[in-house]
N, CA, C and O atoms as a GROMACS GRO file, in nm:
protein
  580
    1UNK      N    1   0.065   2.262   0.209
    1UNK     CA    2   0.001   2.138   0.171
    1UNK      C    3   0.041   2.027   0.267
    1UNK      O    4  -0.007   2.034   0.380
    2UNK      N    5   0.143   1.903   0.233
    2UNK     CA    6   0.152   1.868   0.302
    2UNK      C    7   0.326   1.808   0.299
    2UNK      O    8   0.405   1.845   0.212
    3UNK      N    9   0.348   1.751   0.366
    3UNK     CA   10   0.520   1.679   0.360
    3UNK      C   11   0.512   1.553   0.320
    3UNK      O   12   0.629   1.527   0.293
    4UNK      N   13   0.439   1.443   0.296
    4UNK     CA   14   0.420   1.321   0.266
    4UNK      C   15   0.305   1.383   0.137
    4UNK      O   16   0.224   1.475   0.144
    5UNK      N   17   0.343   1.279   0.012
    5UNK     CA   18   0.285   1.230  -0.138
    5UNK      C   19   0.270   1.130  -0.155
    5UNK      O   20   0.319   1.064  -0.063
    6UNK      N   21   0.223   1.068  -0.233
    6UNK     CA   22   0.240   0.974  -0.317
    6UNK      C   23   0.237   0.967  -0.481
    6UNK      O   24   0.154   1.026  -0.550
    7UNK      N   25   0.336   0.891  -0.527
    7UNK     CA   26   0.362   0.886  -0.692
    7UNK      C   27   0.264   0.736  -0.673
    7UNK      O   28   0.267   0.631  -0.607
    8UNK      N   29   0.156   0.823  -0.806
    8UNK     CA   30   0.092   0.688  -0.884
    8UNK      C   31   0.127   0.663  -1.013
    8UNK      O   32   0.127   0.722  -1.122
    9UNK      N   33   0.164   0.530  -0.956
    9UNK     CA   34   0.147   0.473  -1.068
    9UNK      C   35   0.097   0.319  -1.125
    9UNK      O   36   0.075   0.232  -1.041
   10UNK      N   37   0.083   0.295  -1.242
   10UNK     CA   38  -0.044   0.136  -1.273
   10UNK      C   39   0.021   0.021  -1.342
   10UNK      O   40   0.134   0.028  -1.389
   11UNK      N   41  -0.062  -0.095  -1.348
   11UNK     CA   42   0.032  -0.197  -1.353
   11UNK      C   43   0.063  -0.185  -1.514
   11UNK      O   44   0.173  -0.204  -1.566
   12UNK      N   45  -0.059  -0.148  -1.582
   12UNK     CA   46  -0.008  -0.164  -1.716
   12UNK      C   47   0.095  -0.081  -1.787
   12UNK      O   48   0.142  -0.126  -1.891
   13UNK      N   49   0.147   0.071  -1.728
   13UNK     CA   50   0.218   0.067  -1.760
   13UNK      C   51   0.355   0.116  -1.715
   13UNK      O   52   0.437   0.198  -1.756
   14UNK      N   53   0.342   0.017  -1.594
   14UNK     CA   54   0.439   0.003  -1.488
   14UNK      C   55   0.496   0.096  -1.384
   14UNK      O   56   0.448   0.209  -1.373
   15UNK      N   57   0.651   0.034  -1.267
   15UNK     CA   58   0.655   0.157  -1.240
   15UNK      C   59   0.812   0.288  -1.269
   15UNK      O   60   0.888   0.343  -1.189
   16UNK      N   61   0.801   0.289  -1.410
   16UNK     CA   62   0.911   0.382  -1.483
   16UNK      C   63   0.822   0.479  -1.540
   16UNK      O   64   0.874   0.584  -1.580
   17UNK      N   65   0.656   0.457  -1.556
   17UNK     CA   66   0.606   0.560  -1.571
   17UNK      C   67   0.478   0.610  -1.438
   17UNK      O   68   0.426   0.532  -1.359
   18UNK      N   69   0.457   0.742  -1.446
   18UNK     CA   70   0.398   0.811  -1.324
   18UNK      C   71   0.344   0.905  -1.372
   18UNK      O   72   0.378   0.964  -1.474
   19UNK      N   73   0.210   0.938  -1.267
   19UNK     CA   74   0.115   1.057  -1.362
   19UNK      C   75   0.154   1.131  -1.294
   19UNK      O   76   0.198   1.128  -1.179
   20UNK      N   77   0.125   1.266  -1.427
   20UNK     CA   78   0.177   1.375  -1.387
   20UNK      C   79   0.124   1.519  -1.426
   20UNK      O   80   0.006   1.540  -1.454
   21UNK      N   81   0.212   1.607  -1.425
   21UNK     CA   82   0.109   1.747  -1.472
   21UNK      C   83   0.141   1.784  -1.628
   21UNK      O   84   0.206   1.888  -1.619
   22UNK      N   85   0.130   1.756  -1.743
   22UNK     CA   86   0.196   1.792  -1.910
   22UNK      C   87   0.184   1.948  -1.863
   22UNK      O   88   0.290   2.007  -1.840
   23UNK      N   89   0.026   2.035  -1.843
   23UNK     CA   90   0.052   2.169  -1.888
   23UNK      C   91  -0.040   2.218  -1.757
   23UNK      O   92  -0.161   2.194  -1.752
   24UNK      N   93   0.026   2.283  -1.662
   24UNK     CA   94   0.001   2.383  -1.516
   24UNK      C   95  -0.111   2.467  -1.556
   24UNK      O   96  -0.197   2.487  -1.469
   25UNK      N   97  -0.128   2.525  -1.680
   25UNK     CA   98  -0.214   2.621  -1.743
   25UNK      C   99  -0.371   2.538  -1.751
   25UNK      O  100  -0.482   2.556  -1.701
   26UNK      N  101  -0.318   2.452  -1.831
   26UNK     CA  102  -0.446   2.383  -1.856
   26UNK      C  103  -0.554   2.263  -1.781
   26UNK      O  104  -0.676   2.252  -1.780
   27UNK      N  105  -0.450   2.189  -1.725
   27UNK     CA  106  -0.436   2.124  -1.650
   27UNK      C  107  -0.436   1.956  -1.648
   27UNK      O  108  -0.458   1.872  -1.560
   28UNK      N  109  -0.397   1.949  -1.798
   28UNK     CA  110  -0.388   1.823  -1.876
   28UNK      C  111  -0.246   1.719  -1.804
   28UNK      O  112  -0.135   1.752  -1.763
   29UNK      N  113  -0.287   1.636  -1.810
   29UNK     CA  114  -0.200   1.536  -1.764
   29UNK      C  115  -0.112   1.446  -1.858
   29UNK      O  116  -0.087   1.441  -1.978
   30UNK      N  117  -0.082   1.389  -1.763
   30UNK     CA  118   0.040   1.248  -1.886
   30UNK      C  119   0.087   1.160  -1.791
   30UNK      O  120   0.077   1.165  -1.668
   31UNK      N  121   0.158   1.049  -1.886
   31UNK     CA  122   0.211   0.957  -1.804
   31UNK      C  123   0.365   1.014  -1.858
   31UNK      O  124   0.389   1.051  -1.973
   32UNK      N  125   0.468   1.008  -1.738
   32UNK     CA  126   0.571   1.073  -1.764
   32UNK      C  127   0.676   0.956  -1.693
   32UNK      O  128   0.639   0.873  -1.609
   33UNK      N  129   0.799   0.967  -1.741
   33UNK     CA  130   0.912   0.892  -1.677
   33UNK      C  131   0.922   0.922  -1.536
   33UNK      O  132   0.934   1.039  -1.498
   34UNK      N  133   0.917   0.806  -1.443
   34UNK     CA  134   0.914   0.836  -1.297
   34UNK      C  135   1.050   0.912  -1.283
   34UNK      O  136   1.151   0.900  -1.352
   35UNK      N  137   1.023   0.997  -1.169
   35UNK     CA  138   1.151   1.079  -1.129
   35UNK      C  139   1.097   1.193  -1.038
   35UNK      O  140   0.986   1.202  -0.986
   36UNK      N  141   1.214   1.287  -1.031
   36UNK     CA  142   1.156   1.373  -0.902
   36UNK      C  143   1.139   1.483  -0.902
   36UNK      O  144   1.195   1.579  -0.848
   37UNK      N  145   0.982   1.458  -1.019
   37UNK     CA  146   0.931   1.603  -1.070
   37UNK      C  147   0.810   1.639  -0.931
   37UNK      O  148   0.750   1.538  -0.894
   38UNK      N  149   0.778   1.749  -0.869
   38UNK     CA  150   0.682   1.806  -0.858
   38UNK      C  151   0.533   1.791  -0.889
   38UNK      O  152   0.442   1.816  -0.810
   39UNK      N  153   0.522   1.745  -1.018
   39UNK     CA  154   0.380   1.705  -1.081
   39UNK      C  155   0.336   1.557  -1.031
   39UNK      O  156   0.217   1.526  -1.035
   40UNK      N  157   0.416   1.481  -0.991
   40UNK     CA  158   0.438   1.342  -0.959
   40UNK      C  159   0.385   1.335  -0.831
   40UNK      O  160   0.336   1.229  -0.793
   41UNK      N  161   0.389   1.459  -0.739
   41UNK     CA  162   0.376   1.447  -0.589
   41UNK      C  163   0.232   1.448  -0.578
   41UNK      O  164   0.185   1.561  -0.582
   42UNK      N  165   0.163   1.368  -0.567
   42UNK     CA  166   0.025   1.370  -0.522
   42UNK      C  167  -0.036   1.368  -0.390
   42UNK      O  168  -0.073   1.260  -0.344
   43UNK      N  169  -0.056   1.512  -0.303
   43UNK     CA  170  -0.156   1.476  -0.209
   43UNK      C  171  -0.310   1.433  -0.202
   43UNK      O  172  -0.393   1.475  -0.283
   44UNK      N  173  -0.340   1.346  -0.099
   44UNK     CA  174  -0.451   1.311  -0.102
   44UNK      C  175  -0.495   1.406   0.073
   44UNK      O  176  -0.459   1.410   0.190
   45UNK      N  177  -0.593   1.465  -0.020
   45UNK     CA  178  -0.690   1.548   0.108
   45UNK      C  179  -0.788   1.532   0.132
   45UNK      O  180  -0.884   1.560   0.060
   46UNK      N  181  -0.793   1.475   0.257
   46UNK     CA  182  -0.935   1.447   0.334
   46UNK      C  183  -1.016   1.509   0.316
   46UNK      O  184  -0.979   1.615   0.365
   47UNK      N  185  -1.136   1.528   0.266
   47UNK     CA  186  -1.260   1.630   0.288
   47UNK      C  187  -1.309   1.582   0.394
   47UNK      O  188  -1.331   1.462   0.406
   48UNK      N  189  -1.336   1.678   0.496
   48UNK     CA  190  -1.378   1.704   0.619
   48UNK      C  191  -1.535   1.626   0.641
   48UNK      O  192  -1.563   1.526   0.706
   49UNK      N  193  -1.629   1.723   0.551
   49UNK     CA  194  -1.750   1.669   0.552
   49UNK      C  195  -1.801   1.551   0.473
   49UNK      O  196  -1.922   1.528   0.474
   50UNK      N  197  -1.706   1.464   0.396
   50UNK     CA  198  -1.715   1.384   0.329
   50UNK      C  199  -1.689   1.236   0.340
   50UNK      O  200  -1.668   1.174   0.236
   51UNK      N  201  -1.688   1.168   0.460
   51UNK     CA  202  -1.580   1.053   0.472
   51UNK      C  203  -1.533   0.932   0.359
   51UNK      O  204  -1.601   0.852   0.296
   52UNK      N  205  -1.430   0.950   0.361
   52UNK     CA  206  -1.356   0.844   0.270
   52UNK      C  207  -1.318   0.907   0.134
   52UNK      O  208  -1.256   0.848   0.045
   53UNK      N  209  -1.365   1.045   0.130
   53UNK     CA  210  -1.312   1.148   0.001
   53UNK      C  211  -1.256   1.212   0.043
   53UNK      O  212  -1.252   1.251   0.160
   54UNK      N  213  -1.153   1.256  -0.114
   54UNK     CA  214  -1.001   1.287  -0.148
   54UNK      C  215  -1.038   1.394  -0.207
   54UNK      O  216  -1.145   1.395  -0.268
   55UNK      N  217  -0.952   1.512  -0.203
   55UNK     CA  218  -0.914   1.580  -0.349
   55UNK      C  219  -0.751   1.516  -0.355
   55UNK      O  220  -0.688   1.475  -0.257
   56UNK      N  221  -0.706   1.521  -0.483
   56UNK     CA  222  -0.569   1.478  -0.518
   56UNK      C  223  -0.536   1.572  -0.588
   56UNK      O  224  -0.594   1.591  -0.695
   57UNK      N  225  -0.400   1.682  -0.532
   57UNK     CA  226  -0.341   1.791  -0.546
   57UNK      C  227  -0.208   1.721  -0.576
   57UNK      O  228  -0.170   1.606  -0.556
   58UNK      N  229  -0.126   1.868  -0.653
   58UNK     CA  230   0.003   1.809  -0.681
   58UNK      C  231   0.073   1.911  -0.558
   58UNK      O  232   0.025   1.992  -0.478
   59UNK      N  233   0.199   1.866  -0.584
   59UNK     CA  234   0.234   1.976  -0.517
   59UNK      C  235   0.298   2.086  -0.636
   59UNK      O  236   0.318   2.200  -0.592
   60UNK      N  237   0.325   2.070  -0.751
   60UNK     CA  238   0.317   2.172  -0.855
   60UNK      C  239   0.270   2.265  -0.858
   60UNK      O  240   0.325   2.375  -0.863
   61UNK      N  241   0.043   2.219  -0.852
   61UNK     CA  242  -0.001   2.288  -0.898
   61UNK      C  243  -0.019   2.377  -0.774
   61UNK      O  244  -0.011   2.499  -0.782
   62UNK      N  245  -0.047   2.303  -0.641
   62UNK     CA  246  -0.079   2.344  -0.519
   62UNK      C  247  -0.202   2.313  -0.483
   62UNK      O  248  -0.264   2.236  -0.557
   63UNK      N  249  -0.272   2.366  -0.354
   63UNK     CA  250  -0.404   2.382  -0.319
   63UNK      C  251  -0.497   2.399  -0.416
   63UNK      O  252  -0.610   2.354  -0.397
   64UNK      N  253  -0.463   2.473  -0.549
   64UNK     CA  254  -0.553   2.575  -0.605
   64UNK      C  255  -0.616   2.496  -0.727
   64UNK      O  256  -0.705   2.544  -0.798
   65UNK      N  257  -0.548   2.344  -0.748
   65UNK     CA  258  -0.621   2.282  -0.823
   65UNK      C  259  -0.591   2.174  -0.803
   65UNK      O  260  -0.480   2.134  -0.766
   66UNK      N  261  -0.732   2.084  -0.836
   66UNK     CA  262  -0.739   1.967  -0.773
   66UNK      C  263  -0.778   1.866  -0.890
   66UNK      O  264  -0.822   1.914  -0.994
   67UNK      N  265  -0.767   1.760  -0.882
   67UNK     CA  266  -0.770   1.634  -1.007
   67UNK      C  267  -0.935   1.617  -1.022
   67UNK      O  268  -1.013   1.598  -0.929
   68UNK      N  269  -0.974   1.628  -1.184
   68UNK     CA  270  -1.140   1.673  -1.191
   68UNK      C  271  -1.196   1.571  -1.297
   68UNK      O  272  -1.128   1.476  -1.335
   69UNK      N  273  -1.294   1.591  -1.333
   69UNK     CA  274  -1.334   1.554  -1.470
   69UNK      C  275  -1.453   1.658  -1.577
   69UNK      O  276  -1.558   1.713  -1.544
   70UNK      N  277  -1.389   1.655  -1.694
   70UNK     CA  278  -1.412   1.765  -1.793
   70UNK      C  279  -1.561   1.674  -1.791
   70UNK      O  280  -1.572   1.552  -1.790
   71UNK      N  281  -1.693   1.799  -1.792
   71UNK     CA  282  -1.793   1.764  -1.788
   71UNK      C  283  -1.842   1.797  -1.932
   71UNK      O  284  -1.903   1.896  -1.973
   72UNK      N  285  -1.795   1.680  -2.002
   72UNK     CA  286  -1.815   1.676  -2.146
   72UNK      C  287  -1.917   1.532  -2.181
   72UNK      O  288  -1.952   1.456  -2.092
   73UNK      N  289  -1.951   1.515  -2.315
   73UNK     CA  290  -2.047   1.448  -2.336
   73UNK      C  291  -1.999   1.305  -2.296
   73UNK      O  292  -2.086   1.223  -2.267
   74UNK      N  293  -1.895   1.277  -2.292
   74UNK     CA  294  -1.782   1.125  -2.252
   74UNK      C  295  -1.793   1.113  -2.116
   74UNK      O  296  -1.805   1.009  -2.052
   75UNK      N  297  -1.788   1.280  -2.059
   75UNK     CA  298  -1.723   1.235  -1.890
   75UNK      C  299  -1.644   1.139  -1.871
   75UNK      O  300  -1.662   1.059  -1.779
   76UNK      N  301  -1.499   1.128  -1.988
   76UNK     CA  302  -1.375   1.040  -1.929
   76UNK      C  303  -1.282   1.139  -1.997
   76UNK      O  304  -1.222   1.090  -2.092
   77UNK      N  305  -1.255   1.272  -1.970
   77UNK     CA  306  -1.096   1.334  -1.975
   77UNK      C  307  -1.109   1.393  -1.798
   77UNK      O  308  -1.205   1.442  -1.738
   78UNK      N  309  -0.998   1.371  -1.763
   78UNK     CA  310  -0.933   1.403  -1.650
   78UNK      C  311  -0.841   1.512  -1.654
   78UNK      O  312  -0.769   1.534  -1.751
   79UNK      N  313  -0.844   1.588  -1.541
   79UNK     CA  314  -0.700   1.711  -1.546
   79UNK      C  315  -0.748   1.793  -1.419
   79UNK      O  316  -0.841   1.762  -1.343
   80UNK      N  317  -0.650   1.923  -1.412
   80UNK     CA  318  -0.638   1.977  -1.259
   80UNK      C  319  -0.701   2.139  -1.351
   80UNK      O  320  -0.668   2.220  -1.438
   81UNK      N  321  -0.820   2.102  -1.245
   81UNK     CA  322  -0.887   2.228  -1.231
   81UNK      C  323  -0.887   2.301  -1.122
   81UNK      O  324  -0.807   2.268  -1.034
   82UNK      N  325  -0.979   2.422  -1.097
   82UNK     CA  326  -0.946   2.528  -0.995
   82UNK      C  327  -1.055   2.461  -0.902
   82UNK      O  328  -1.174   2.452  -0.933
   83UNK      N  329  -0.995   2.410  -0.773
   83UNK     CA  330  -1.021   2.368  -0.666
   83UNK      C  331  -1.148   2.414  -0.625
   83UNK      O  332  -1.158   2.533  -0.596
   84UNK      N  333  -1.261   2.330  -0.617
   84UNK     CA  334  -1.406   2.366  -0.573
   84UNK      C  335  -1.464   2.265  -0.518
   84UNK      O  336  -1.409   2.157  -0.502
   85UNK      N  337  -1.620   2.299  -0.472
   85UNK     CA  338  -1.694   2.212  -0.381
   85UNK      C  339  -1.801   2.116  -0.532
   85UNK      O  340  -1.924   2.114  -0.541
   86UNK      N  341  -1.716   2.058  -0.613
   86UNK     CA  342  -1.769   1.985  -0.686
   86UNK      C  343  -1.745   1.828  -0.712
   86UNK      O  344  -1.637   1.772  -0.698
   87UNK      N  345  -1.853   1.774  -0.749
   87UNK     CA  346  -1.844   1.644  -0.741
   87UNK      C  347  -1.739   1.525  -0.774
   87UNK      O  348  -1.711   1.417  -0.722
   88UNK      N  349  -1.680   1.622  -0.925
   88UNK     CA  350  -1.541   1.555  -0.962
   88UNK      C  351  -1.410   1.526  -0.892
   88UNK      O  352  -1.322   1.441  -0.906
   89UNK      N  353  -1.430   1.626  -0.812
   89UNK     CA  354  -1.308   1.636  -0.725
   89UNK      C  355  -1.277   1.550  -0.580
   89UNK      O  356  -1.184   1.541  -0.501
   90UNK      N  357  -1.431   1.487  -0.599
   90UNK     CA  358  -1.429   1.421  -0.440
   90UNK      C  359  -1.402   1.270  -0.545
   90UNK      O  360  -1.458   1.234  -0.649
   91UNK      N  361  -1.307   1.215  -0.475
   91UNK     CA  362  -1.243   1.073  -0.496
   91UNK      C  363  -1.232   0.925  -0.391
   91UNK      O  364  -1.170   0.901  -0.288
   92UNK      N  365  -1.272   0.891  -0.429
   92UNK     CA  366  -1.249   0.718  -0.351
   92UNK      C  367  -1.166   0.612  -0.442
   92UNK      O  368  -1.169   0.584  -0.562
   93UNK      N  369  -1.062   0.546  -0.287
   93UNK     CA  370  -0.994   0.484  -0.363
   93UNK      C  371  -1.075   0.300  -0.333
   93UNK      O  372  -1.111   0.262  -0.221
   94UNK      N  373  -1.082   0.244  -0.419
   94UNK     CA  374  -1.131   0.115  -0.399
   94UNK      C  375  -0.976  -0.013  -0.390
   94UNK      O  376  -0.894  -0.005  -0.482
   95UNK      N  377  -0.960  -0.080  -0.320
   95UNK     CA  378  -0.904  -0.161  -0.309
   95UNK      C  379  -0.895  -0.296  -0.400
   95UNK      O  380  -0.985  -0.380  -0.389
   96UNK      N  381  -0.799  -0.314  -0.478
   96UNK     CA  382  -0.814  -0.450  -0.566
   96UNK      C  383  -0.780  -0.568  -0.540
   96UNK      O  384  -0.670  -0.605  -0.500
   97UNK      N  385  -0.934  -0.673  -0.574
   97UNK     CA  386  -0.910  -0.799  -0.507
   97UNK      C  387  -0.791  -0.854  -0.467
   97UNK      O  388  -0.710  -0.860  -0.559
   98UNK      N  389  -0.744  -0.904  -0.340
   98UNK     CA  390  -0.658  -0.991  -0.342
   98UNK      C  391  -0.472  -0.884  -0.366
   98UNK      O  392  -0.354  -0.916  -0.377
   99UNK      N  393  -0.531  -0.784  -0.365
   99UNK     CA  394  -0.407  -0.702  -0.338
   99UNK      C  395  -0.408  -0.656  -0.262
   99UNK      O  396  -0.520  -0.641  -0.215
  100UNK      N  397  -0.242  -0.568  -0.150
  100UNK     CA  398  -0.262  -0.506  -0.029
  100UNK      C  399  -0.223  -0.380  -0.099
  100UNK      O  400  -0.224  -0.281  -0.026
  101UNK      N  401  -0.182  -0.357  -0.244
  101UNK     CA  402  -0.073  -0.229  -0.289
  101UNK      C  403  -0.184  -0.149  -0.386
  101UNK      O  404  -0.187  -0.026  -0.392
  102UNK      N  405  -0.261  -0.222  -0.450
  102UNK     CA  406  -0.334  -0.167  -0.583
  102UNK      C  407  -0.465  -0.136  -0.523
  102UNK      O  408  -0.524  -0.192  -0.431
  103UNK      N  409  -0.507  -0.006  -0.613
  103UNK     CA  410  -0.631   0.072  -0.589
  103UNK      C  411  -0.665   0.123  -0.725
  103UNK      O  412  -0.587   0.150  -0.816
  104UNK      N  413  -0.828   0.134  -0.723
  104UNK     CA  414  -0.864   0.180  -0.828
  104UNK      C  415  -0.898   0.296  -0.795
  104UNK      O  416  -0.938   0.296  -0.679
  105UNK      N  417  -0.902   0.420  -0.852
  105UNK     CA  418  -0.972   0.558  -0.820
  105UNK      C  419  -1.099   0.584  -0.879
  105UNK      O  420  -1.126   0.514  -0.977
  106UNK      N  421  -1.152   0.638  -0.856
  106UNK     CA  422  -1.309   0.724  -0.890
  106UNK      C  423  -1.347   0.810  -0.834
  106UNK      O  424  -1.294   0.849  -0.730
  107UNK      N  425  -1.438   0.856  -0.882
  107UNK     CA  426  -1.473   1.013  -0.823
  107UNK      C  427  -1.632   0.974  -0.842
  107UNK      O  428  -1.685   0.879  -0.899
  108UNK      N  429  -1.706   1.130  -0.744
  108UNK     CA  430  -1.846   1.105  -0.705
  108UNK      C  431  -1.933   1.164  -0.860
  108UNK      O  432  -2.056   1.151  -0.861
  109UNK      N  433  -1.876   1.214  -0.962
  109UNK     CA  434  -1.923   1.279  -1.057
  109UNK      C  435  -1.947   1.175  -1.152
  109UNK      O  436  -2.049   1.198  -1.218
  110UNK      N  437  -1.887   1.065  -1.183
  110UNK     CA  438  -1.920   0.971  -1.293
  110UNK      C  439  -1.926   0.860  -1.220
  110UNK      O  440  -1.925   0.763  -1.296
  111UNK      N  441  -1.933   0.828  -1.101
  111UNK     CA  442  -1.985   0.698  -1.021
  111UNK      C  443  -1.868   0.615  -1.009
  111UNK      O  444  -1.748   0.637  -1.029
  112UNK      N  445  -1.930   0.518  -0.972
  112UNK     CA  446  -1.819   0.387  -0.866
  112UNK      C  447  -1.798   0.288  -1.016
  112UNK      O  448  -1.714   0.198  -1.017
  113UNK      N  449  -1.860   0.311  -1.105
  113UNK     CA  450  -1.817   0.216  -1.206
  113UNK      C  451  -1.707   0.278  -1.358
  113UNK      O  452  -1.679   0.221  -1.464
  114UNK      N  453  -1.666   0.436  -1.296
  114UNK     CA  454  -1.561   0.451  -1.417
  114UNK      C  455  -1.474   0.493  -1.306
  114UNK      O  456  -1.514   0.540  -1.200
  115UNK      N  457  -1.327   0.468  -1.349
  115UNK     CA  458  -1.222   0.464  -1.329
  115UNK      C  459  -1.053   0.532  -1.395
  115UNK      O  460  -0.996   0.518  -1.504
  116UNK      N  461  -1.030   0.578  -1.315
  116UNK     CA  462  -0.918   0.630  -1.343
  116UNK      C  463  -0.779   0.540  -1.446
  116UNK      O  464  -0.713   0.447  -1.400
  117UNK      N  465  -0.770   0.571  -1.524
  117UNK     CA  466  -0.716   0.478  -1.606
  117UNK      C  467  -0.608   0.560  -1.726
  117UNK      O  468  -0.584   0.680  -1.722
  118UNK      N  469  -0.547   0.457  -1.838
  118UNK     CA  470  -0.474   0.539  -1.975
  118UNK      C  471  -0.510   0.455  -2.090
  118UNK      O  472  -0.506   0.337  -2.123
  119UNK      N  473  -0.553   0.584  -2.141
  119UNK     CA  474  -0.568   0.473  -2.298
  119UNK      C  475  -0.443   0.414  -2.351
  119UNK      O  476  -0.331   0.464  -2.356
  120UNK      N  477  -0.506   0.233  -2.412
  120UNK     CA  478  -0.387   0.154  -2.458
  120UNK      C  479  -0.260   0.175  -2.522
  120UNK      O  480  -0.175   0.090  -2.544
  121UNK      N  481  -0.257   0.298  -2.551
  121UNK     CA  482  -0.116   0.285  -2.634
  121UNK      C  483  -0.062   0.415  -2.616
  121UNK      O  484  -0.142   0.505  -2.592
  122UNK      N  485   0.065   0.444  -2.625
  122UNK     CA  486   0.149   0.586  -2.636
  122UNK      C  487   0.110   0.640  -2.685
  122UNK      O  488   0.055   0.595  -2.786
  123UNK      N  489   0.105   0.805  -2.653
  123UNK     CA  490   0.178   0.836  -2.503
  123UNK      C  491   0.057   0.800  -2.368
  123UNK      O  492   0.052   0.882  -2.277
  124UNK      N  493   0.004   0.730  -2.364
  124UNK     CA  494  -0.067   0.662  -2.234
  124UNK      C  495  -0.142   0.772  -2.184
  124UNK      O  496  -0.108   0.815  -2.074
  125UNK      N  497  -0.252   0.835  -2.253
  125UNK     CA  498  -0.301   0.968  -2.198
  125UNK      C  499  -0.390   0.897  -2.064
  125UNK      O  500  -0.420   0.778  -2.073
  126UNK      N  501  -0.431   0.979  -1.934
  126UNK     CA  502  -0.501   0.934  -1.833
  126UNK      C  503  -0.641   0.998  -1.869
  126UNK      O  504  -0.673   1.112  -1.901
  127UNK      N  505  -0.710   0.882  -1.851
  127UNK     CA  506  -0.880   0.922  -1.898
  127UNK      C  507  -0.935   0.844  -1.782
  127UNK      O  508  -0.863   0.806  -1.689
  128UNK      N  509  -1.060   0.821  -1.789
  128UNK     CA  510  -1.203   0.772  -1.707
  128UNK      C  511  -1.226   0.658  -1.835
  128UNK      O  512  -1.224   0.670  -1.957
  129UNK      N  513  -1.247   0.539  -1.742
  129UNK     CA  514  -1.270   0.434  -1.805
  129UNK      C  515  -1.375   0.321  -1.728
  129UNK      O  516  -1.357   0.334  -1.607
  130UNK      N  517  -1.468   0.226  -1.754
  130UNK     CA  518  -1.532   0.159  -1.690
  130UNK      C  519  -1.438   0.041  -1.729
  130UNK      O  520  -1.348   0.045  -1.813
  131UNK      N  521  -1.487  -0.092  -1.631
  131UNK     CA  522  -1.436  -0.236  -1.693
  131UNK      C  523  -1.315  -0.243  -1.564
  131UNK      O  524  -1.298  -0.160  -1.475
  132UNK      N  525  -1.246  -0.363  -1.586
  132UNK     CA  526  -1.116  -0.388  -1.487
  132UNK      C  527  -1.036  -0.392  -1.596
  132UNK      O  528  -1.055  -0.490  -1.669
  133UNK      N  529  -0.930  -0.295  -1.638
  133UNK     CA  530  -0.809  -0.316  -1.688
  133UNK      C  531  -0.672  -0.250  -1.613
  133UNK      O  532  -0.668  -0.156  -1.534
  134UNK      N  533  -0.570  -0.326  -1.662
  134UNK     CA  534  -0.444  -0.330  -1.574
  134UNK      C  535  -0.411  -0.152  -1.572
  134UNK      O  536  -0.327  -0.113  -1.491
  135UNK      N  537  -0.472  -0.058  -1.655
  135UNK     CA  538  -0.447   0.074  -1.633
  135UNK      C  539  -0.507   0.132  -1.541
  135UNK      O  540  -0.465   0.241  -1.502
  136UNK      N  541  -0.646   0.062  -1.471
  136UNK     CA  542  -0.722   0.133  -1.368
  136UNK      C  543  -0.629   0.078  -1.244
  136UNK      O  544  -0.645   0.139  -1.138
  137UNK      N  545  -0.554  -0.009  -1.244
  137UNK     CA  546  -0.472  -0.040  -1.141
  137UNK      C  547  -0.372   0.058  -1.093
  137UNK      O  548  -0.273   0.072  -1.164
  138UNK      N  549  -0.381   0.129  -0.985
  138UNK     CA  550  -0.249   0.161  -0.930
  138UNK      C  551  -0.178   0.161  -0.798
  138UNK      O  552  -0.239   0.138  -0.693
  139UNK      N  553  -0.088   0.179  -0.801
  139UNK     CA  554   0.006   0.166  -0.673
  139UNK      C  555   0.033   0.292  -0.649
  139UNK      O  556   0.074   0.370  -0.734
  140UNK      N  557   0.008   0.320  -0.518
  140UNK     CA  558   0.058   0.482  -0.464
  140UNK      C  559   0.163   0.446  -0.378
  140UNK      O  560   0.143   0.374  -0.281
  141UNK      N  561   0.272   0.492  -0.407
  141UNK     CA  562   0.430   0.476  -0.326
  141UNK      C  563   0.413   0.639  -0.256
  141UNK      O  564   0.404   0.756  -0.294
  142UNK      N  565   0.415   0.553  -0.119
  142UNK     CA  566   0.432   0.678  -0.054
  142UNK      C  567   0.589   0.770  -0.008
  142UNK      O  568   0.692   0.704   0.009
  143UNK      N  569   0.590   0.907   0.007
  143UNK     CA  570   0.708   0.915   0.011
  143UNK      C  571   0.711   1.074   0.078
  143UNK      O  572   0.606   1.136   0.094
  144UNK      N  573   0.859   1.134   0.120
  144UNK     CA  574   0.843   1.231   0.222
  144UNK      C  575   0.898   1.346   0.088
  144UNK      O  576   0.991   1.309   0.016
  145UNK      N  577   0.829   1.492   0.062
  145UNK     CA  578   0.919   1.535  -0.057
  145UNK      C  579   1.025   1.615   0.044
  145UNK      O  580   1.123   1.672  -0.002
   0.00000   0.00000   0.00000
C-alpha cells in the first residue's frame, strides 16, 4: 500500500476521536479513541483514470477494501467493502471555506451534496449526511506508519 496515512478526524467530535474499522468482516466503522490502531491509517489512492478521485483504504483492511456506501434506500451508511470499479468508492475531498486543514468528503455515488459525517450523539456512528455540520468537517493529519 503505502508508507504515509492519514488519521481523520472532525471538528465536532474532535481530535481524541478518529475513524476507524469496528468489524474487518463487515466492514462497519466507528469513531474510536485516537491512537495507534491500524484501522486509523487511511490511504488515499489516486485513481488513475479519474482525476481528483480517491479510494480510502486502511491499512488494516488493505487493498482489498475500500471506504463505500451501502446502496440502500437512505444511501447514508458508510463502511469498507471489497474493492471495485464502483461509484461509491471514488471520493473527493472539498476544501472548507476559509480553512487550510478541513475537508469535507464525498463520493461520486450520492453526489457533491452528501457528506461524510457522524450522527449527533454517542457512539458517533459515521454516515452520509447533506447540510454543513461540524461532523462533515475533517482534518487529515498526515503521518509515516
Amino acid at each position: 500500500m503505502s508508507n504515509f496515512y492519514f488519521r481523520l478526524t472532525n471538528t465536532f467530535t474532535g481530535p481524541n476521536l478518529a475513524l476507524d474499522v469496528a468489524n474487518r468482516d463487515t466492514g462497519e466503522l466507528k469513531m474510536a479513541n485516537t491512537g495507534n490502531f491500524t484501522g486509523q491509517y487511511w490511504a488515499l489512492i489516486l485513481i488513475s483514470d479519474k482525476p481528483g478521485k480517491y479510494r480510502l483504504q486502511t491499512l488494516y483492511t488493505g487493498q482489498e477494501r475500500s471506504l463505500d456506501v451501502v446502496n440502500n434506500a437512505n444511501k447514508d451508511t458508510v463502511r469498507l467493502a471489497a474493492t471495485a470499479n464502483v461509484t461509491g468508492q471514488f471520493w473527493s475531498l472539498k476544501k472548507v471555506n476559509g480553512s487550510d486543514v478541513l475537508f469535507k468528503l464525498y463520493n461520486d455515488f450520492t453526489g457533491p451534496d452528501k457528506f461524510l459525517d457522524v450522527q449527533g450523539s454517542s457512539p458517533f456512528t459515521p454516515r452520509l449526511a447533506s447540510g454543513d455540520t461540524t461532523g462533515m468537517k475533517w482534518t487529515l493529519t498526515l503521518f509515516r506508519a
